[in-house]
N, C-alpha and C positions, 0 to 999 in steps of 0.2 A: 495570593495566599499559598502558604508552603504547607504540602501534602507532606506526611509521613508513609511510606509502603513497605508492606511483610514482604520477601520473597515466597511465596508456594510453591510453585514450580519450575521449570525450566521443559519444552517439549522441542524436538528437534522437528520443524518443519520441512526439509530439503538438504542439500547436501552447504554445509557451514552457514544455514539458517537456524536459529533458533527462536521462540517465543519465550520472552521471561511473564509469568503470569504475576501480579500484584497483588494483598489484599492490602486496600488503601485502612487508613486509620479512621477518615472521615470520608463519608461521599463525596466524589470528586464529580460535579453536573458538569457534561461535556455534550457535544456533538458529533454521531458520527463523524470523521474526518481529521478532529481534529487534533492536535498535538498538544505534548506536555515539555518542559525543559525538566532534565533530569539533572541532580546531582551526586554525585559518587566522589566521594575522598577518597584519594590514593594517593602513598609516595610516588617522586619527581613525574608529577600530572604534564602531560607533554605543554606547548604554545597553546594552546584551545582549553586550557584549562581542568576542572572537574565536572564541568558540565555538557549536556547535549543535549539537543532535542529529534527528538521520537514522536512519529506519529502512534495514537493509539490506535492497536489495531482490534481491539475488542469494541463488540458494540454499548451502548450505555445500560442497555438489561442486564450483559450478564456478571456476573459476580468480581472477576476482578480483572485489574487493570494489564494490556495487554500490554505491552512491547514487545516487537517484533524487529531483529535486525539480523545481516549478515558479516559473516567475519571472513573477510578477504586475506587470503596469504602473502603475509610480507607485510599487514597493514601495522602501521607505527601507532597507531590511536592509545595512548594511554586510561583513557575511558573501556576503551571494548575488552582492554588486554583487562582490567578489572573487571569487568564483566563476566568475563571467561572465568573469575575467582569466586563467583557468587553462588552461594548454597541454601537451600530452602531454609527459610530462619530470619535469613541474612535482611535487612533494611537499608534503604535507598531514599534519595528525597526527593521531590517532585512540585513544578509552580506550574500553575495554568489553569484551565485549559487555554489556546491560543488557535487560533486559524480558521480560514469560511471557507476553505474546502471541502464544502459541504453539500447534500445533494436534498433540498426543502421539497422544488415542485414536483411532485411526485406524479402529476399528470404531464410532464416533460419528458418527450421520446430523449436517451441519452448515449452514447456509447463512452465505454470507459478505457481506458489506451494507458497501459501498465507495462512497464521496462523492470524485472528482477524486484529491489526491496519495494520497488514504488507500486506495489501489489495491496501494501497495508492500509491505505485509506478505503481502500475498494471492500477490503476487506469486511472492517467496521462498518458500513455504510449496508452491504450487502446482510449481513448479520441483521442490521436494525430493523432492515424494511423486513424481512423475515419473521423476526420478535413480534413486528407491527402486524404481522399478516396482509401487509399491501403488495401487491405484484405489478411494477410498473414497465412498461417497454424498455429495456438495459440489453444490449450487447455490453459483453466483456472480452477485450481484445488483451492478451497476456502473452507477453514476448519474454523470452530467459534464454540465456547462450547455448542451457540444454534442454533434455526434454521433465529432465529434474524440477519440478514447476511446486512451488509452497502451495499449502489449501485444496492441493487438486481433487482430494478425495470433498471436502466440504463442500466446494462451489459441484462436482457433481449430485450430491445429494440435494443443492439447490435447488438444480436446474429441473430435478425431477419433482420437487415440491414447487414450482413455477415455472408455468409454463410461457411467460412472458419475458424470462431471463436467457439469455445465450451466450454460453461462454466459448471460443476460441484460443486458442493458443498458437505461439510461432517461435519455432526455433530460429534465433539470431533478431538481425533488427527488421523494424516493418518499417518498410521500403514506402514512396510516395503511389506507388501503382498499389500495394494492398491497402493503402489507405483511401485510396479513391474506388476503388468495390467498397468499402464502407458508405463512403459520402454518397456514392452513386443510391444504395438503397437507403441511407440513414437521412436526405437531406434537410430535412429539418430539425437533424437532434443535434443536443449541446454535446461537444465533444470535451470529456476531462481526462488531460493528460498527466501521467504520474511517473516519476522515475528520475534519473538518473539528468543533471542539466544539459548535459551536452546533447541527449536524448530527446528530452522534451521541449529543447528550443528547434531545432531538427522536425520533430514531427508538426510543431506549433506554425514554423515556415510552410512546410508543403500544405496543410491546411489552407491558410493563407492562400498560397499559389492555385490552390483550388476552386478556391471564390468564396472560403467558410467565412460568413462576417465575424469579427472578434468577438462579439456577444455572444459568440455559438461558440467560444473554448476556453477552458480554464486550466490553470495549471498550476501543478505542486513540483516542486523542487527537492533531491535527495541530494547532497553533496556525497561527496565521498568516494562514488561508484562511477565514474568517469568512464574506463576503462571495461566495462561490464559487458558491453555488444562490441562484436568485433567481427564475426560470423556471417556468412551469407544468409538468406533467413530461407527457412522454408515453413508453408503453415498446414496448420493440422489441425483439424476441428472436432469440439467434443458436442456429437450431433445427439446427445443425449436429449434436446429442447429445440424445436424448429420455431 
């Protein structure tokens, strides 16, 4: 089914992140996690056509539909360069929902391992169990090239409303040695990986090489963002929540 969406808003998240908020025309039943295909008509729409897909990054409580993306310099995308055209008013079209990147058993210890945009499913997911009033065991592992980090203010308001959530952060990429101080205390949680593919196929190996059985990880896929981690990492923790 094809969704009709208002533009509301537009809110700058980080530096060339933005959230475009939606109000859809009809409720759109989704899952935290998962995604919409979007369509936008624009003159000479590049090879990839007028369409994309977005994960949503708002949860299903609240009012309207997220999208969250970033705009990299020098990006060719004839979708995002319209993007950047878009004014409260303005209307977009939208098919789905689509994807099981989703986080159900909520008595499963989990960690969640996020590369720059691939922050958004976390995002939503984190929103929901909050909406729900459920507090389950979650580390949030948030890697970004700076210390420029989207939601930072939100997930700490979280973590001080649950005290079973912990968020991390790390400049640059997370290395197979910080990944193993997770597994070392986490060993029996599902590991879900989000971000960038070169990234997440990367983290999804050392995992692996750790001894994580495949049933203990999942992963989403961002195209796009290839070239996002390049930086040596160093981490930094928001000890707001023990």
């Amino acid at each position: 089914m094809r969704h009709s969406l208002t533009l509301e808003k537009i809110v700058a998240e980080a530096s060339n992140v933005k959230s475009y908020h939606f109000l859809p025309n009809t409720v759109i039943e989704f899952k935290a996690g998962q995604f919409l295909k979007y369509f936008l008509s624009h003159p000479e729409s590049d090879q990839r056509g007028v369409s994309r897909y977005f994960t949503i990054s708002s949860a299903p409580q609240e009012k309207t539909i997220m999208m969250t993306t970033k705009f990299v310099p020098g990006d060719g995308s004839s979708f995002k360069q319209a993007l950047l055209k878009l004014a409260p008013g303005d209307h977009i079209e939208a098919e789905g929902p689509s994807g099981s990147f989703t986080y159900q058993d909520h008595l499963q210890e989990v960690v969640f391992v996020a590369g720059g945009i691939g922050i958004t499913p976390f995002r939503a997911i984190l929103m929901d169990l909050d909406q729900q009033n459920i507090n389950p065991p979650i580390t949030l592992l948030y890697a970004n090239r700076t210390s420029d980090a989207s939601f930072k203010n939100l997930f700490a308001g979280l973590t001080k409303k649950h005290d079973r959530l912990k968020v991390d952060y790390v400049t640059g990429l997370i290395t197979e040695d910080i990944l193993k101080s997770y597994l070392i205390n986490h060993p029996s949680a599902v590991f879900y990986l989000s971000g960038p593919e070169p990234m997440v196929e990367s983290l999804k190996k050392s995992l692996e090489n750790l001894g994580l059985p495949a049933n203990q990880i999942k992963t989403d896929y961002f195209p796009g963002y290839e070239d996002e981690f390049t930086i040596s990492p160093q981490l930094e923790k928001d000890e707001v929540a023990k």
